[in-house]
Backbone bond lengths (Angstrom), bond angles and torsions (degrees), N, CA, C in turn:
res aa  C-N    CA-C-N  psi(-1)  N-CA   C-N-CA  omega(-1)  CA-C   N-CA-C  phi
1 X - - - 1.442 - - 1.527 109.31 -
2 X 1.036 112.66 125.98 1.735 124.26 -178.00 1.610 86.65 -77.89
3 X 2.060 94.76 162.25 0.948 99.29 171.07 1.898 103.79 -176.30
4 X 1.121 154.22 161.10 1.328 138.29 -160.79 1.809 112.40 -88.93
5 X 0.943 113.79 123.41 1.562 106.60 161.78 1.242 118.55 -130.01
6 X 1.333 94.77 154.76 2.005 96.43 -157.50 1.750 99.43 -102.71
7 X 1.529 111.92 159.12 1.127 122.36 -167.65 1.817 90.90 -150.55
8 X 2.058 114.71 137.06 0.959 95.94 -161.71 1.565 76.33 -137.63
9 X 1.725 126.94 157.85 0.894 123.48 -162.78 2.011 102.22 -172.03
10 X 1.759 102.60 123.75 1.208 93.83 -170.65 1.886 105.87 -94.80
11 X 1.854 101.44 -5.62 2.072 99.72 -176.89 1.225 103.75 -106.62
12 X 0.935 103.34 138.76 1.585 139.42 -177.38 1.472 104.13 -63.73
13 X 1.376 121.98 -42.11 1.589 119.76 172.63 1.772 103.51 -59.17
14 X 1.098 111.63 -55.31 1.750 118.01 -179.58 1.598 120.33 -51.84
15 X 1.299 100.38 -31.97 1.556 123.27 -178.06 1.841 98.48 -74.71
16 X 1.237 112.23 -66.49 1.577 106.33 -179.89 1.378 114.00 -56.43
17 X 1.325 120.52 -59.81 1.703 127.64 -167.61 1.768 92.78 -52.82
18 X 1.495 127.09 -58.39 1.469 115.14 178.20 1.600 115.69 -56.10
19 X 1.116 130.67 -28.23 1.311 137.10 -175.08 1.715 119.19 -74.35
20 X 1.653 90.04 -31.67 1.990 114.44 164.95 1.519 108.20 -67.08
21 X 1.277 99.76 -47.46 1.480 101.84 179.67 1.479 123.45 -61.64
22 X 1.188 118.08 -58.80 1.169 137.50 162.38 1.335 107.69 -24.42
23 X 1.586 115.00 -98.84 1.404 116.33 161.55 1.481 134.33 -21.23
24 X 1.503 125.27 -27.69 1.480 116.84 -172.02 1.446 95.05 -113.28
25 X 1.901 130.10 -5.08 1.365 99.88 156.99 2.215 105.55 -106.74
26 X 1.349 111.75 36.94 1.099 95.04 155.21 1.988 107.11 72.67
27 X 0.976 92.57 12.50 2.192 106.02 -174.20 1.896 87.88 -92.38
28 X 1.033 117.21 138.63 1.424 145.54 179.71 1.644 95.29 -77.51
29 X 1.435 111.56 141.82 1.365 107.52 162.89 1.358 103.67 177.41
30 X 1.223 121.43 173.66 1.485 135.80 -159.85 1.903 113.60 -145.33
31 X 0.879 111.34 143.78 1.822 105.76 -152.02 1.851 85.05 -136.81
32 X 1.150 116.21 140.19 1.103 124.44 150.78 1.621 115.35 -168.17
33 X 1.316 113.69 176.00 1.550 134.57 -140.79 1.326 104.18 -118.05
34 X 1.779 130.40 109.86 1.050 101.93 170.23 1.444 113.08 -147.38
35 X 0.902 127.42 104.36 1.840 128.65 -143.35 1.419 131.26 101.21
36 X 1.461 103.67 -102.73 1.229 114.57 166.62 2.009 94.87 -142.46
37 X 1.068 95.55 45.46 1.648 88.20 -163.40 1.328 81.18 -135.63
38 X 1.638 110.51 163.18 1.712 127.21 177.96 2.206 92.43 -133.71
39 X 1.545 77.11 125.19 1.422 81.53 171.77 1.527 120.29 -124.20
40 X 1.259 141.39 148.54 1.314 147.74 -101.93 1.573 92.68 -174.83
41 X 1.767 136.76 97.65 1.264 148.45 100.41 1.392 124.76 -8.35
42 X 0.922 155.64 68.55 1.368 123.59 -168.14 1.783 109.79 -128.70
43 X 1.062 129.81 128.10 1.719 134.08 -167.85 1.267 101.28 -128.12
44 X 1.811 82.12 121.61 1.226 139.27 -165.43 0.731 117.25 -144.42
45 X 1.948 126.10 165.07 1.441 131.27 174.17 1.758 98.23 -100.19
46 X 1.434 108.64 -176.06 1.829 97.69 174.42 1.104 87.07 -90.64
47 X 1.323 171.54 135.67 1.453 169.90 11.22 1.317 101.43 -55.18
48 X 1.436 146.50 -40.97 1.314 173.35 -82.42 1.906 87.56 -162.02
49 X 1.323 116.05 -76.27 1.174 116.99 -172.27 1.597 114.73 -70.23
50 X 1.236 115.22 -36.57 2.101 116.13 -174.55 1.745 76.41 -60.59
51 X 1.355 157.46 -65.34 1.131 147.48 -131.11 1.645 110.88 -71.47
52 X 1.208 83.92 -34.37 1.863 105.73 -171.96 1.361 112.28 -91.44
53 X 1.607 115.10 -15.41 1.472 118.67 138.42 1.513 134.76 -66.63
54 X 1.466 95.06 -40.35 1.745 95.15 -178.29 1.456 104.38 -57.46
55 X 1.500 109.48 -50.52 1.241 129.08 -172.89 1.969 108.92 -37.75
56 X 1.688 95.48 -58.67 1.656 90.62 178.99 1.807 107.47 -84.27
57 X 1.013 116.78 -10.74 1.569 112.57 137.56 1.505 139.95 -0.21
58 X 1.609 76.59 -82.72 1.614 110.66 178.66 1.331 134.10 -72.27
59 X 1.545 90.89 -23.54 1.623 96.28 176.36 1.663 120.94 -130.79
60 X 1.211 97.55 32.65 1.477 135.56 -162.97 2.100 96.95 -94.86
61 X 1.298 93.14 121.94 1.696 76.82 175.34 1.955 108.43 -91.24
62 X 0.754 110.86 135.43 1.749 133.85 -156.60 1.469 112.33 -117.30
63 X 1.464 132.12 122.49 1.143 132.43 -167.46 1.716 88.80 -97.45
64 X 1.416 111.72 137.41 1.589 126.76 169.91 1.511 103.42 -76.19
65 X 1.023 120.06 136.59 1.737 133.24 163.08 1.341 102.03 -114.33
């Protein structure tokens, strides 16, 4: 069962590369601007969403411990 989960994001590199993604697997979503922040609708199933996590995961800059 689809359903919306939000994704919130203040860089513009993170904002496009998720927005590529989005678009080239065909996932529904809705983008808007509000501050200095980009916020992100996006409907999906959770199989649909863990992917679209790994995804900002991956291209996520990550402090090493």
């Amino acid at each position: 069962m689809k359903k919306y989960y939000n994704f919130e994001t203040m860089y513009i590199s993170l904002r496009d590369e998720l927005r590529s993604y989005l678009k080239d697997n065909n996932i529904y979503y809705e983008l808007s601007k509000a501050d200095r922040y980009y916020h992100f609708e996006i409907l999906t199933d959770a199989a649909g969403a863990q992917k679209i996590n790994n995804f900002i995961d991956s291209v996520s800059i990550t402090e090493v411990v």
